[in-house]
C-alpha positions in Angstrom: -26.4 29.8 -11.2 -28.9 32.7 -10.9 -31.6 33.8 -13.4 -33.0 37.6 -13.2 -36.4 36.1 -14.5 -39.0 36.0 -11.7 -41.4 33.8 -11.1 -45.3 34.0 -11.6 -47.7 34.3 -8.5 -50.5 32.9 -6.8 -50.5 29.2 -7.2 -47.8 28.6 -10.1 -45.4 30.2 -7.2 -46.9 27.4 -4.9 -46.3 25.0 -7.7 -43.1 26.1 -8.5 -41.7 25.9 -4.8 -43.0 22.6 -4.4 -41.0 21.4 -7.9 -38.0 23.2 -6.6 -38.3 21.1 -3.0 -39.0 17.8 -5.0 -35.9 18.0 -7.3 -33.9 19.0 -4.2 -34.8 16.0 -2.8 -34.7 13.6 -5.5 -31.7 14.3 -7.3 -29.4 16.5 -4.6 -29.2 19.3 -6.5 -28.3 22.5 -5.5 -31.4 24.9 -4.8 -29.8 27.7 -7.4 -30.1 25.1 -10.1 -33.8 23.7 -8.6 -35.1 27.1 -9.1 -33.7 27.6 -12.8 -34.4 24.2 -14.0 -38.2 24.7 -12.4 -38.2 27.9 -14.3 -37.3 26.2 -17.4 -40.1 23.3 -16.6 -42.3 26.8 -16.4 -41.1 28.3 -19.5 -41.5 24.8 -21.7 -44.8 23.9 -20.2 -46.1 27.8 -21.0 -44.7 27.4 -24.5 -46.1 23.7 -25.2 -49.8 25.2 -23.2 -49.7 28.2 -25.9 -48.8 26.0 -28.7 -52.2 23.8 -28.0 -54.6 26.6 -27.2 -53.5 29.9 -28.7 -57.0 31.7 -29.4 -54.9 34.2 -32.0 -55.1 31.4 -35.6 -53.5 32.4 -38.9 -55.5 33.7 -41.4 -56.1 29.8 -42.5 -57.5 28.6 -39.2 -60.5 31.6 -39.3 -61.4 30.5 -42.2 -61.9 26.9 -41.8 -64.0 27.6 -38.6 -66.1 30.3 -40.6 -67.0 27.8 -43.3 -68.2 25.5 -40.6 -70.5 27.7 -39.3 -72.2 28.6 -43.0 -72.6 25.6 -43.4 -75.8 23.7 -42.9 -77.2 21.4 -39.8 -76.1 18.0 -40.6 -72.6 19.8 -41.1 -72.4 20.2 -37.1 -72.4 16.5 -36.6 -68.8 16.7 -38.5 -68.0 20.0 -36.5 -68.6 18.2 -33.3 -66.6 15.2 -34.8 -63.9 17.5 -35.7 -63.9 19.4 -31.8 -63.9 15.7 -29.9 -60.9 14.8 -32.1 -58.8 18.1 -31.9 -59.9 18.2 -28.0 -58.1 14.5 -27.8 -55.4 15.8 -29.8 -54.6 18.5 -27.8 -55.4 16.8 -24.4 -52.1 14.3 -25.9 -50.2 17.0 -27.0 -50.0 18.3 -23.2 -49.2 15.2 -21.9 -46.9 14.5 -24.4 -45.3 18.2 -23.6 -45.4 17.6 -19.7 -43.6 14.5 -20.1 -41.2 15.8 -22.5 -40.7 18.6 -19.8 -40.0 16.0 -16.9 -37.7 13.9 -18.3 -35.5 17.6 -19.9 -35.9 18.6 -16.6 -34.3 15.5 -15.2 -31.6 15.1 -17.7 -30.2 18.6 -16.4 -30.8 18.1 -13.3 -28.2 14.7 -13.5 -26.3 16.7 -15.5 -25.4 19.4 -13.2 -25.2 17.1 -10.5 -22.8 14.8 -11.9 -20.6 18.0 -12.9 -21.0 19.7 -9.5 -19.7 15.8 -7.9 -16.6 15.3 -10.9 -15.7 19.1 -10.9 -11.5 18.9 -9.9 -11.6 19.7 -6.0 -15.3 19.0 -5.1 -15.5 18.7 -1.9 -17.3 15.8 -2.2 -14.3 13.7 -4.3 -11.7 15.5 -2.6 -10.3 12.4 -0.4 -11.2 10.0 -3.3 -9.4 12.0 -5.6 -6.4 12.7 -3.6 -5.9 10.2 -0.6 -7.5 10.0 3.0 -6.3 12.5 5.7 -2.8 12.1 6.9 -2.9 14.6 9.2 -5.4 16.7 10.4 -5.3 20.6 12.4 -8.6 21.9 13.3 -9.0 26.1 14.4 -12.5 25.3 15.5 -15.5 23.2 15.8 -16.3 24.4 12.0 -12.8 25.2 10.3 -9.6 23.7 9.9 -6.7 22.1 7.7 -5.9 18.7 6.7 -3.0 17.0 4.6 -4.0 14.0 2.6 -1.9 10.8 1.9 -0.6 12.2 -1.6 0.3 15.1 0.0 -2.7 17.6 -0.8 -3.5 20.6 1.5 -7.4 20.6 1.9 -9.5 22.8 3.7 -12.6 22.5 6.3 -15.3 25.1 6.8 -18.0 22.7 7.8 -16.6 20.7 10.6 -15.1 18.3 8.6 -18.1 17.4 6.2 -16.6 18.9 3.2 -13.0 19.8 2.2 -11.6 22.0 -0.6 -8.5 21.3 -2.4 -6.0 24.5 -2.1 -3.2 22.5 -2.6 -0.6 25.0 -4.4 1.3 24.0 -7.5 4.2 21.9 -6.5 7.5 21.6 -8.6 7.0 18.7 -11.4 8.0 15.4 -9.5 11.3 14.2 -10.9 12.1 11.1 -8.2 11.3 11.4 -4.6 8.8 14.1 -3.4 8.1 14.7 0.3 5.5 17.4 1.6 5.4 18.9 5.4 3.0 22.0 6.4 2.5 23.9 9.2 -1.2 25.8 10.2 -1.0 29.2 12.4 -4.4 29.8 11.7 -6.9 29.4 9.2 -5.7 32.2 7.1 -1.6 31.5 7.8 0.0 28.4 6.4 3.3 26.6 4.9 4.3 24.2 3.1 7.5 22.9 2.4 7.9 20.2 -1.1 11.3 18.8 -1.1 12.2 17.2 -4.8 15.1 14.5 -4.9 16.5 13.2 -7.6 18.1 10.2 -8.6 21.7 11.9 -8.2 20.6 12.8 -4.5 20.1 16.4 -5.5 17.5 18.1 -2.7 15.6 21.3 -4.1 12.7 22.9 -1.7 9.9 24.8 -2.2 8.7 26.5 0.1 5.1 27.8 0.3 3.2 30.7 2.2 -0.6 31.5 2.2 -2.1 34.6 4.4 -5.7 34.2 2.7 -6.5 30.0 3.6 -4.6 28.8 0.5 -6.7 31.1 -2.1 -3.3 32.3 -3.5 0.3 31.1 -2.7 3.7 32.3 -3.0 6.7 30.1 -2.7 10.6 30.3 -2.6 13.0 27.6 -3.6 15.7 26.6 -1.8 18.8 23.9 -2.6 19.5 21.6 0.1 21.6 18.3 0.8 18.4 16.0 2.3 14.5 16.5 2.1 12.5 18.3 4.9 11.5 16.6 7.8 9.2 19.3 9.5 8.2 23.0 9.2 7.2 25.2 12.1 6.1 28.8 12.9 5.6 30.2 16.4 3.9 33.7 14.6 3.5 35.0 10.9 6.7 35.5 10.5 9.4 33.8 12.8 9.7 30.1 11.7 12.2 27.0 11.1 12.4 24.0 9.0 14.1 21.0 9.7 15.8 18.9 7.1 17.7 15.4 7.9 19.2 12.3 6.4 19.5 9.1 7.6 23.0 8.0 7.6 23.6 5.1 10.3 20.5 3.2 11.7 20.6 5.3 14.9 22.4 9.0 13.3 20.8 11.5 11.4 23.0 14.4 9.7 20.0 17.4 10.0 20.0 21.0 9.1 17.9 24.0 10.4 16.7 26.9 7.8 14.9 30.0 9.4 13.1 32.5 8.8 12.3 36.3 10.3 10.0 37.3 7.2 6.9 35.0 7.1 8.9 32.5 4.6 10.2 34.8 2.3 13.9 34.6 2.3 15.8 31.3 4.7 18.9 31.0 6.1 21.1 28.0 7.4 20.7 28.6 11.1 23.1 25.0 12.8 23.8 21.8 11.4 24.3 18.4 12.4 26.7 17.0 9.9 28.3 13.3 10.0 31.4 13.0 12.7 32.5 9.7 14.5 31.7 11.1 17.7 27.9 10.8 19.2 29.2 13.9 21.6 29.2 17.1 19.6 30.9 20.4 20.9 29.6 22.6 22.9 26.7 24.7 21.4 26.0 21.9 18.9 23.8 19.4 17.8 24.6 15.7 17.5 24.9 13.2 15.0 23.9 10.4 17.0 20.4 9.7 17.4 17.0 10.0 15.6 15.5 13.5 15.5 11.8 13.6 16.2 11.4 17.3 15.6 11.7 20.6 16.5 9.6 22.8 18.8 9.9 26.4 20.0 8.4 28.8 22.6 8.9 32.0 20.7 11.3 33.4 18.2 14.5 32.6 20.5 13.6 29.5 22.6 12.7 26.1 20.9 13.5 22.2 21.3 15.4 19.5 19.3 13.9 16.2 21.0 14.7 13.0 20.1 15.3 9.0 20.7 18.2 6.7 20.8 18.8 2.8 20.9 20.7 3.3 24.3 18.6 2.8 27.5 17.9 5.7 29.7 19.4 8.2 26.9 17.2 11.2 25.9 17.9 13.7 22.7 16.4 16.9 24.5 18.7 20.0 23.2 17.6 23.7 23.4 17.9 26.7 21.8 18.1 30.7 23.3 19.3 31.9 20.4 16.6 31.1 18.0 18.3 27.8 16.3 22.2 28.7 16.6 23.3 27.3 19.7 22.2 24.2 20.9 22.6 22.6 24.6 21.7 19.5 26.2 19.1 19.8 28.8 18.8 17.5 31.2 15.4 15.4 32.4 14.7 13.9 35.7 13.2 10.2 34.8 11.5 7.8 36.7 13.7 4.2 37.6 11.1 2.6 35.4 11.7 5.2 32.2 15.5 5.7 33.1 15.8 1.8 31.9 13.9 2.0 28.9 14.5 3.0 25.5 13.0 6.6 25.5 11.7 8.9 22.7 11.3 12.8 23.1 8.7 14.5 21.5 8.6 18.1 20.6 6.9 20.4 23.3 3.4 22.2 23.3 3.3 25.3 24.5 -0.5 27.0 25.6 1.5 30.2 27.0 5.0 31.7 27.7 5.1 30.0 31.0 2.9 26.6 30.7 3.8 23.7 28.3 4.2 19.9 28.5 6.7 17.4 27.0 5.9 13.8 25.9 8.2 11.2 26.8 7.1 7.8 25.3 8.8 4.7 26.9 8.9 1.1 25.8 9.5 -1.5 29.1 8.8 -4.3 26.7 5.1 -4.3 27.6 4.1 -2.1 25.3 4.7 1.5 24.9 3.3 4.5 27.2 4.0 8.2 27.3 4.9 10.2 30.4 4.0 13.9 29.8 6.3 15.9 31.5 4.8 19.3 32.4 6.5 23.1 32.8 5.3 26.3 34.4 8.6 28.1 34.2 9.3 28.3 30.1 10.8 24.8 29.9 13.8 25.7 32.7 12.2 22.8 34.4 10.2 19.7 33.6 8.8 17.1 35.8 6.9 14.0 35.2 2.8 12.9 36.1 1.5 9.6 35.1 2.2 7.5 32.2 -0.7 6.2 30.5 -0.8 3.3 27.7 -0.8 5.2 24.5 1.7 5.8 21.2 3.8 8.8 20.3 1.6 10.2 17.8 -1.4 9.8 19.2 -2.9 12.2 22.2 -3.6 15.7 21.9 -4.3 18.5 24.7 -5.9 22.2 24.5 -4.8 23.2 28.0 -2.5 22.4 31.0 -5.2 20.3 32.1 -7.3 18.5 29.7 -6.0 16.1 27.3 -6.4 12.7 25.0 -4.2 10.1 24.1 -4.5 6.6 22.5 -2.7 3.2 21.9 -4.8 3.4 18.4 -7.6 1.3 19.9 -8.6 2.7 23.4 -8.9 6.2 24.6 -8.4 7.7 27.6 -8.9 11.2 29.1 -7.5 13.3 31.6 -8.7 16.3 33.4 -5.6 17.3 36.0 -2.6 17.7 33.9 -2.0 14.4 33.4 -1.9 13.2 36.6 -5.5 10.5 36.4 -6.3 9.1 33.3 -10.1 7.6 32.5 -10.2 5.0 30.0 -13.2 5.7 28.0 -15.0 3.4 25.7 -15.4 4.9 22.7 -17.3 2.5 20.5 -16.8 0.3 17.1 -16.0 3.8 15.4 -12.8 4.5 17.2 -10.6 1.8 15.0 -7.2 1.9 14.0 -6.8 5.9 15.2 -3.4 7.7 14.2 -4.4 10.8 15.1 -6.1 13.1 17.5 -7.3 16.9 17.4 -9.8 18.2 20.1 -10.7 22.0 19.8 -12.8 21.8 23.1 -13.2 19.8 26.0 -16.6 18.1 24.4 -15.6 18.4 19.7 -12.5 16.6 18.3 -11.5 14.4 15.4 -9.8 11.2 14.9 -8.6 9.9 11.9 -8.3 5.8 11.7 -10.3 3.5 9.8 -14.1 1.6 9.8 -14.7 -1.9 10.0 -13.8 -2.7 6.5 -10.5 -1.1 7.2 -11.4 1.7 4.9 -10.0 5.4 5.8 -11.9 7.1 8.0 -12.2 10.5 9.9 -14.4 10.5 13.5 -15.7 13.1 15.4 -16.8 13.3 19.0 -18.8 16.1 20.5 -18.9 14.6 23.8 -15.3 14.8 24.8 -14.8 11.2 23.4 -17.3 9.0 24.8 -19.1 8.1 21.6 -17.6 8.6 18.0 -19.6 9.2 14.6 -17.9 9.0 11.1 -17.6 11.7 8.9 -19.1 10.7 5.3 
């Protein structure tokens, strides 16, 4: 709130900025609405001062004191009587006034305080309101995105302190609602909203943001099973992947793209239900469990993938920007060739360097094998498997990178090829995800001691983590 009034000088302006400071401090309120309620303390306290002592009396009042002083000498002692007691009076009067100021000047101060905390998307009620992070995709050490557990889009300025609900106004929720996004930068986004109903019926929305979520437009689209994942490689070239679950180890999927930011989409290739795990040539299969999609520009991209059979990897790719699909193969270790595998979707840092993550389970728990490309993905070959889960590591070049088993860390410097087990600290519990924007800042989101959801940043490459309030 402003106020065009200015304040006096001299030492009421050193009074003043030491009341705006004090209620500041005491009640957290902003300094905007410190300096107007001080100026109001001002104001009130003037108003009560002039009240008391105003020199200017009504006609009545000169009279009074002119009478006294015509009147004789043992009339003074009355006078002085009459001075001690209006001097008392008005010495309560100000006291009265000043404490009548304090506590008006509190009372608004709670007020606006308590409205700026239960205002609908405060930053500071945001996860209360609408879940802990889910997800979490940081631009820089200050700003970033986030998607919360009930499927809100939020927004970071501050390093992770305080987020903003920008969520955009999804369909009204008839049955099952699932929500996927996808964060170019912090100005581009999408997000997809698939609605199913109790008949099976699938409708999308899908929404695009150029200016960090301040306005939205969206497009809806009628589909056969929810979205699994939306992806851009650039403003405008980007695909969404859509799958049902029709066997235990099958998944019928479909692929929608996109050549105008999100505008308009188009069926691209489908994976529909056949009794054959091999499909023909230039298509994907039914068999197996699709992990996602991944692409190098607006021709080449990834399906990856897992399946229950040993030594078996879902790794298909595209030329053709989602039409054709072929199977690539992978050269695997003895030790992953004879375990159940699963096939992430790549990361590419440029058109030539990306890696591939390859989790494998021996039975001894699972570990991921990043296989690493400096020819486009033509060719991938492996470096050393550390102890970690799927979801969990994160890299911002070819060389430096993080990955967890949820409960230790470790680090690596050459590609992949050492790994150094940090230790973290009580902090780093129960992580799900990881998202470093520098070889020293990233984030973690997992939980505290109480189990309660928890985001965790690190500033020293992920020796020592400190939760975010």
């Amino acid at each position: 709130m402003v106020d065009s009034d200015k304040f006096t000088s001299g030492d009421e302006d050193e009074q003043d900025r030491r009341l705006i400071q004090d209620l500041h401090r005491m009640y957290h309120a902003k300094v905007e609405d410190a300096q107007l309620l001080a100026h109001i303390r001002q104001r009130l306290a003037e108003s009560s001062t002039s009240m008391l002592y105003d020199s200017t009396r009504t006609p009545l009042q000169h009279d009074v004191l002119s009478m006294h002083r015509e009147r004789p000498d043992n009339v003074n002692s009355t006078r002085a009587s009459f001075a001690e007691g209006r001097t008392w009076q008005q010495r309560t009067g100000t006291i009265a006034a000043v404490v009548f100021v304090t506590l008006l000047v509190g009372s608004l101060v709670f007020v606006l305080t308590r409205a700026h905390q239960s205002s609908p998307g405060g930053p500071e009620n945001i996860l209360q309101l609408f879940g802990a992070l889910s997800s979490i995709h940081m631009v820089d050490t200050q700003t970033g995105w986030a998607v919360t557990g009930k499927g809100r889009i939020v927004r970071t300025t501050d390093g992770g302190i305080h987020w903003k609900d920008v969520t955009p106004t999804y369909p009204s929720k008839r049955s099952r609602q699932k929500v996927v996004a996808d964060f170019l930068k912090f100005s581009n986004a999408w997000v997809a909203v698939s609605d199913t109903a109790a008949d099976g019926a699938t409708t999308v929305v899908a929404f695009r943001t150029s200016d960090g979520g301040r306005t939205w437009q969206e497009t809806t689209i009628q589909q056969i099973s929810p979205i699994f994942q939306i992806t851009f490689v650039d403003a405008q070239h980007g695909w969404m992947l859509s799958k049902q679950a029709d066997l235990a180890s099958a998944e019928a999927v479909a692929i929608l793209g996109t050549s105008d930011g999100g505008k308009s989409w188009a069926m691209v290739s489908a994976a529909l239900a056949s009794s054959t795990d091999i499909p023909p040539p230039g298509r994907l299969p039914f068999g197996g469990t699709k992990t996602g999609l991944g692409f190098l520009d607006e021709s080449t991209g990834w399906m990856t993938g897992s399946s229950p059979v040993n030594g078996y990897i879902l790794l298909y790719a595209t030329h053709d920007g989602g039409s054709k699909w072929y199977p690539q193969p992978l050269q695997l270790s003895l030790k992953e060739a004879s375990s159940h595998l699963s096939i992430s979707p790549p990361l590419f840092f440029n058109a030539f360097d990306g890696l591939l993550p390859v989790a494998f389970d021996t039975g001894n728990g699972s570990s991921i094998d990043f296989y690493m490309t400096h020819d486009g993905g033509r060719t991938w070959n492996g470096t050393t498997p550390v102890v970690a889960s799927a979801g969990i590591w994160d890299f911002i070049d070819m060389q430096h990178g993080w990955a967890s088993d949820g409960t230790h860390l470790y680090m690596t410097g050459d590609g992949g090829h050492q790994w150094t087990k940090l230790s973290p600290g009580a902090n780093f519990k129960n992580v799900s995800r990881l998202d470093f924007v520098s070889s020293d800042t990233g984030w973690a989101i997992g939980s505290t001691a109480n189990n309660s959801p928890s985001l965790v940043k690190t500033v020293d490459g992920g020796h020592t983590w400190t939760v975010i309030s």
